[in-house]
SEKOLDO-911071 format. One record per residue: x, y, z of N, C-alpha, C, CB in turn. Coordinates in steps of 0.1 Angstrom, whole numbers, plus 2048, in hexadecimal, padded with zeros to 3 digits. Glycine has a CB too. Layout:
<recs>
XYZXYZXYZXYZ...
</recs>
This chain:
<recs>
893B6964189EB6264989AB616578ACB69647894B6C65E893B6866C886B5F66C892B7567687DB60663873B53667879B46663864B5465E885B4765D88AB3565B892B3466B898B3264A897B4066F89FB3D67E894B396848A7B4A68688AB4068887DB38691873B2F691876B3E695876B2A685870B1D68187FB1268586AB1D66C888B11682893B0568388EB036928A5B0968088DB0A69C88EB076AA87FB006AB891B156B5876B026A486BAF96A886EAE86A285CB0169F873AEC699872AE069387EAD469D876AE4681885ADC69F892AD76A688BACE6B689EAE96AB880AD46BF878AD86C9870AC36C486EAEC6C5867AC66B585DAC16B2863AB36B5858AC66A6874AB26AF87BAA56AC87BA996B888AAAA6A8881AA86C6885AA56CE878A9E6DA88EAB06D1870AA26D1862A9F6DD85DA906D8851AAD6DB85CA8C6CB85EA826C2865A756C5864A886BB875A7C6CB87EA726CD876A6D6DA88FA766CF879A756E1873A776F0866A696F286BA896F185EA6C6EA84FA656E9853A556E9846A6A6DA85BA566DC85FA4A6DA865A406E4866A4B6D0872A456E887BA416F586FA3A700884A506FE864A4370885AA4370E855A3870C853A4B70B852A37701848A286FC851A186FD844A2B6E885DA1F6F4864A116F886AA0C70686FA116EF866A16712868A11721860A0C72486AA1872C855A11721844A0E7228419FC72183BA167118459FA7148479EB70E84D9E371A8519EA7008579E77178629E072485F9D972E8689E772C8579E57378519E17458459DB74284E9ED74E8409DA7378339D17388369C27338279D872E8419C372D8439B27298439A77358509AF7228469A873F84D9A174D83D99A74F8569AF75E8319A374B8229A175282199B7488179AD75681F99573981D98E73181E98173782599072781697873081796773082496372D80E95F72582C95E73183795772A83B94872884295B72F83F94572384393372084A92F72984B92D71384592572F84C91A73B85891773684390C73E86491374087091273986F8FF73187D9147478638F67398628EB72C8598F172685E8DC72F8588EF7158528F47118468E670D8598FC70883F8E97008318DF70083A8D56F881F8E76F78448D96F184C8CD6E48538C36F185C8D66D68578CA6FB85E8BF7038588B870B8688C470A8488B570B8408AA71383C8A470B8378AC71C84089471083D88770782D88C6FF83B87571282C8866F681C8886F181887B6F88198886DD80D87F6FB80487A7028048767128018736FC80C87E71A80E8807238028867298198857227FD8837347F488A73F7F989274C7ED87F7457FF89D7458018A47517FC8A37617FF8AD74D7EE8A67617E98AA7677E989A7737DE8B275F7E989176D7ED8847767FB8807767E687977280088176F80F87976C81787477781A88376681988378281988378F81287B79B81888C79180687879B7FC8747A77F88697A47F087C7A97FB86379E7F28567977F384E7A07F584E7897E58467AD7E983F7B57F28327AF7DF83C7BB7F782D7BA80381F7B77F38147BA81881D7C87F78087B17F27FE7B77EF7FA7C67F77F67B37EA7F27C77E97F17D97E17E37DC7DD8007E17E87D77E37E87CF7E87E87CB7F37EC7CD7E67E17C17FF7E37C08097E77B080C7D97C78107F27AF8137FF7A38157F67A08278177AB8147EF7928247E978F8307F47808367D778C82C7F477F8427FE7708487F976C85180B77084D7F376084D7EC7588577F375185F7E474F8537EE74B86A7F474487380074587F7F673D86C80575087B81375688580C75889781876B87E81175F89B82076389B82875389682476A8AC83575C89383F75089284B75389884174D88584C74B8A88547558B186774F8AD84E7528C58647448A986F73A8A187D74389B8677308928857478A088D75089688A75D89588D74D88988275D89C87676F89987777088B87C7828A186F76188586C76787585F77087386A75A86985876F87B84C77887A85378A87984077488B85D78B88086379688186A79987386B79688E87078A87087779485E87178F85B88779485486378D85985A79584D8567A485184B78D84A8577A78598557B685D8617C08598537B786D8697B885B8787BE8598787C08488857B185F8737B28418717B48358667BF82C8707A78328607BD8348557CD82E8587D982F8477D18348627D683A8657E984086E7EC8318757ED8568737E582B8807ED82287A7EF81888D7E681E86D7F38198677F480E85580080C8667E380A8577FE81D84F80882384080282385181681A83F7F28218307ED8218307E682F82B7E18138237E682F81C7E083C8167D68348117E98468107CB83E80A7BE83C7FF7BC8488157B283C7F97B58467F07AD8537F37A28557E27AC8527F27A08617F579386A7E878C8718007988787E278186B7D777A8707E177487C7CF76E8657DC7748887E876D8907DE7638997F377989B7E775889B7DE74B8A47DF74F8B57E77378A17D674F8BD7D574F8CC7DD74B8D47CC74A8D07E073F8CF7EA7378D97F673A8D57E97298DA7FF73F8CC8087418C880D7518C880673B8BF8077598CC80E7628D78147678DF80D7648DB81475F8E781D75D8F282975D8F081B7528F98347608FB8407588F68497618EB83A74A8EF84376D8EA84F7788E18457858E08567708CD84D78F8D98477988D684379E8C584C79E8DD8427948BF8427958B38357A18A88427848B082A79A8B281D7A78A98217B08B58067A38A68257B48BA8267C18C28337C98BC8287BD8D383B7C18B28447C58AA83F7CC89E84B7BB8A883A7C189B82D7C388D82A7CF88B81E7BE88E81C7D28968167DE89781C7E989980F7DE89F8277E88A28307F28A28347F889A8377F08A78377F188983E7F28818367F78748457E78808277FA87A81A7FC8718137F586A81B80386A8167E186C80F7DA8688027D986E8157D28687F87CE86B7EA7D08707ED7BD8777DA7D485F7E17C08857E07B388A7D57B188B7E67B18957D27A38867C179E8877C378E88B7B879F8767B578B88F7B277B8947B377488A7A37788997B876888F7B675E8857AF74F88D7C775C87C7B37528987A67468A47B67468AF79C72C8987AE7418B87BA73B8C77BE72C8BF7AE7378DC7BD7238BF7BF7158BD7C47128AD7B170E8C07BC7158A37BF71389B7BC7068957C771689E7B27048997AE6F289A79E6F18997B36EA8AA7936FE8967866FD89178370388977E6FF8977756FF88077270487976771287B76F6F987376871C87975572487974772387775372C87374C71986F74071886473970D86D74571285174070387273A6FA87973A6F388873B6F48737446FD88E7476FC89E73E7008A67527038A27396FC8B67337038BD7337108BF7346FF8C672B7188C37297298C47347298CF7187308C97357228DE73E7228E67497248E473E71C8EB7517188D975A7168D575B71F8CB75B70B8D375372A8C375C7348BF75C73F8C275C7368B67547418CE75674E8CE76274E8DC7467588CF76873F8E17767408E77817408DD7777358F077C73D8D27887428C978C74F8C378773B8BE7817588C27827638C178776D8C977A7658BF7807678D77847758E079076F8E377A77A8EF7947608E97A07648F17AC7618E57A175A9017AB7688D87B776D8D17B677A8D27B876A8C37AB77F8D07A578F8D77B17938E179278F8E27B078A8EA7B278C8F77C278E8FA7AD7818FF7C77818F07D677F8EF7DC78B8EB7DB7748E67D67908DF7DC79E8DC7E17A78DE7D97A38DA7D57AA8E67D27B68F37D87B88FB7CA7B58FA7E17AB9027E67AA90C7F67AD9067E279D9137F57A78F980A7A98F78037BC8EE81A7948E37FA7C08E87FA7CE8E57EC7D38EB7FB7D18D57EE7D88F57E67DF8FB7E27EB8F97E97E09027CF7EA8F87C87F48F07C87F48E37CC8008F27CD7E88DB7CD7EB8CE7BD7E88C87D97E28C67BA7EE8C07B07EB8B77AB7E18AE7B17F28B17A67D48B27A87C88A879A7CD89C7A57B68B27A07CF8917957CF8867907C387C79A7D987D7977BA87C7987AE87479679F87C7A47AF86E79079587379378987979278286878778388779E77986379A76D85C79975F8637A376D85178C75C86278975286879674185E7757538667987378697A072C8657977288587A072087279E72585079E71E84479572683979971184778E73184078973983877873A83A78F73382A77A73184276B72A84776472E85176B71F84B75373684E75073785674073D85675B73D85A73573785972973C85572474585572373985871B74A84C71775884871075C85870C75883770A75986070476086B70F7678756FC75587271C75A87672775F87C73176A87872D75687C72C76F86C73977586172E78086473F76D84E72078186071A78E86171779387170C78E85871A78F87871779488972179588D71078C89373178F88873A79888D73E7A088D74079788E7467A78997457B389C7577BB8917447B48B075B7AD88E7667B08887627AF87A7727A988C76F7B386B76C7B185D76E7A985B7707B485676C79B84F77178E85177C79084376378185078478D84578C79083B79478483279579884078D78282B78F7728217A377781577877080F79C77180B7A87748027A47727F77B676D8057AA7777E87A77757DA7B276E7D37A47827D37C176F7DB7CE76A7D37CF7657E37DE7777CA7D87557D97D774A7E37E57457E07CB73F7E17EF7487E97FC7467E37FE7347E680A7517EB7FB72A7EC7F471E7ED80871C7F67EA7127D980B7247FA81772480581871581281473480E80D71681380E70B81E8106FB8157FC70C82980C6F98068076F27FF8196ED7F97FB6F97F68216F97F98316FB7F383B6FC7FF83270A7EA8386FA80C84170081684E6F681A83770382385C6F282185E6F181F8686F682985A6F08178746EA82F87B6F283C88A6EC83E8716EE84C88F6F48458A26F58428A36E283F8B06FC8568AE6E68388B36D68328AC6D68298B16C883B8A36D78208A06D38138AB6D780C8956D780F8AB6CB7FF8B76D27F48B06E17ED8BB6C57E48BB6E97EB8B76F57E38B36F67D68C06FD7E38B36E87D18AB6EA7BE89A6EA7C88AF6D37AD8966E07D28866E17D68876E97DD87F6D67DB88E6F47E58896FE7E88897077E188D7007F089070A7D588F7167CE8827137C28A071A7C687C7077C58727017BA8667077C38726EE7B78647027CD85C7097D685A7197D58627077E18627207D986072F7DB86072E7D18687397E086472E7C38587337B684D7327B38597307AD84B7217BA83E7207B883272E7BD83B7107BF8397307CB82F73A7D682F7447CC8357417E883D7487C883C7577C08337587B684775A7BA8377517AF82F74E7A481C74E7A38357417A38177457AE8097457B28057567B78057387BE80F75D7BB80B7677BD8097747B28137687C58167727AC81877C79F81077A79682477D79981076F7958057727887F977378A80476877E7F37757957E77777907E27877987DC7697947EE78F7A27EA7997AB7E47A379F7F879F7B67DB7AD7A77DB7B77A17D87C07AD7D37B87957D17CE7A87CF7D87B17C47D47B87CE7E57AB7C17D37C97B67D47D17B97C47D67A67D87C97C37BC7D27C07AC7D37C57AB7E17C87A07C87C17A27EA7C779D7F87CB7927F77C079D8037D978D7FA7E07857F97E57798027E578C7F67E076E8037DD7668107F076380C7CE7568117F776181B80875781F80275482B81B76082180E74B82F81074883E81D74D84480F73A84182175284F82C75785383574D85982976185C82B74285983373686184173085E82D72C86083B73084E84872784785572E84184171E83A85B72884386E72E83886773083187E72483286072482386472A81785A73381386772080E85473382084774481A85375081B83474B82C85A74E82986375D82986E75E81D86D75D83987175281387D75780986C75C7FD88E74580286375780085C75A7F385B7677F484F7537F28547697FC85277880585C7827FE85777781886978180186F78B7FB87178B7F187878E7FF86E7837EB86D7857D686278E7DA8677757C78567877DB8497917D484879A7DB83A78B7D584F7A67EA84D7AD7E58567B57DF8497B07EA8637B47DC86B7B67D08657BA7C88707AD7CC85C7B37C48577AE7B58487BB7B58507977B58417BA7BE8387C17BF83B7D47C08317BA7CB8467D17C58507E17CA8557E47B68667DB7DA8577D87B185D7E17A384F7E179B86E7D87988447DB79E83D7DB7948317E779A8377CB78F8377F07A182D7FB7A58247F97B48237FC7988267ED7B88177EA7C081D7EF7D08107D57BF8147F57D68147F77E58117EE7F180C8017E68157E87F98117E080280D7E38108187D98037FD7E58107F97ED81B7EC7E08227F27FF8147ED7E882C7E47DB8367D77DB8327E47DE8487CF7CF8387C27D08327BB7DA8377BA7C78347B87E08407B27EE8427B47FB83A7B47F184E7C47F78387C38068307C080181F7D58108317C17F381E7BC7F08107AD7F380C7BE7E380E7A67F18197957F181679080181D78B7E182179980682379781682778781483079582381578082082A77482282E76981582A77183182876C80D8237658028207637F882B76B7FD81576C7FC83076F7EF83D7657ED84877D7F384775C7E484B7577E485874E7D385E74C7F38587507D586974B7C987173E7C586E74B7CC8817417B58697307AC8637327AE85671D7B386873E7B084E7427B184174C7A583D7477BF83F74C7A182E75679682B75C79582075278A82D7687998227707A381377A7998107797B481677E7988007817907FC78D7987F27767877F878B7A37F47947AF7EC7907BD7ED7937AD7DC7977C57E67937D57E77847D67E479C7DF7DC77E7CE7D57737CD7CD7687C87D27757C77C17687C17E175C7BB7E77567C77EB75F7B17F4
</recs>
């Protein structure tokens, strides 16, 4: 009998060390789960199949550059709502602007201000490149150069589209500027069109512009208007409407061609 009394207390001892062990282990667990991998709160069933994560987010937007020949257009300060018209949408454009038509407001000093781009388009407006005297162009060059300068001072001129598009390869490779042609030709000057017309041929018009534009833009294209005319400015705000829902960005030609860009070159799009 007394060896069963001093055995019960071992065994009693053995149980308790047992429980003990166990308890131990299941804290053990505990604290180590938190350090485990765990499942994101979306899980893998709740992303579309065939989804690209890893871009879905970043995928550049298209990107266009909206060029306007012939301005300023101090008339109404429509040169200004087209600027007005880009801001609501956060694009910039370029302004080919004429020499002699400067004067007399502050419209590309508005422009630029507003982060559009300003380039030559000649003083006169009345020669060709391809076949004018050297005299006679290089007074068209500088003193639009010059006009610039004087309503934005210090600015940086990077660009010139020469009049009509025209202009000999010796002249285009030794200038000191880019020459900046176009690939979409909204043919605006060809549709244009001024107060008093009935509204069935004005609204025939601005489709037409829209139209020559949309269908054929894509990513890298530069896009020739003129800022001159009304019915460029009602076209204007369709396409970029139009360009704003179908993804595309509207950025100036420099930031279209980036590092590509430089003087004695003649670009016709992003792809030149």
């Amino acid at each position: 009998m007394n060896r069963k009394k001093n055995f019960l207390p071992r065994i009693l001892a053995f149980c308790l060390t047992v429980a003990l062990l166990l308890a131990l282990g299941g804290c053990y667990q505990i604290r180590k789960r938190p350090t485990e991998p765990t499942q994101s709160a979306e899980s893998e069933s709740d992303i579309p199949a065939g989804a690209d994560t890893d871009t879905q987010e970043t995928a550049p937007k298209k990107r266009v550059a909206i060029t306007f020949d012939d301005g300023p257009n101090h008339y109404d300060d429509r040169t200004k709502k087209y600027v007005d018209a880009l801001d609501r949408y956060g694009f910039h454009a370029t302004f080919f602007v004429v020499g002699n038509r400067i004067a007399g407001g502050d419209s590309i000093a508005y422009a630029a201000a507003h982060g559009n781009e300003i380039g030559i388009h000649g003083y006169t407006h009345s020669v060709y490149y391809d076949s004018c005297d050297d005299d006679v162009y290089h007074k068209e060059i500088n003193k639009t150069a010059q006009a610039i300068r004087e309503q934005i001072p210090g600015y940086e001129i990077k660009l010139m589209r020469p009049v009509g598009g025209k202009i000999s390869d010796h002249r285009a490779t030794t200038s000191p500027y880019a020459i900046i042609l176009w690939n979409v030709d909204s043919h605006d000057w060809e549709n244009r069109y001024y107060s008093g017309i009935p509204d069935e041929a004005a609204d025939a018009c601005v489709n037409t512009i829209v139209e020559n534009v949309m269908s054929s833009v894509a990513d890298g294209d530069i896009i020739l208007l003129h800022d001159i005319y009304e019915s460029t400015y009602d076209a204007t705000l369709i396409i970029l409407e139009r360009l704003h829902a179908e993804g595309y960005e509207v950025v100036t030609v420099s930031e279209l061609l980036a590092d590509r860009l430089e003087g004695g070159r003649v670009y016709h799009s992003a792809y030149d």
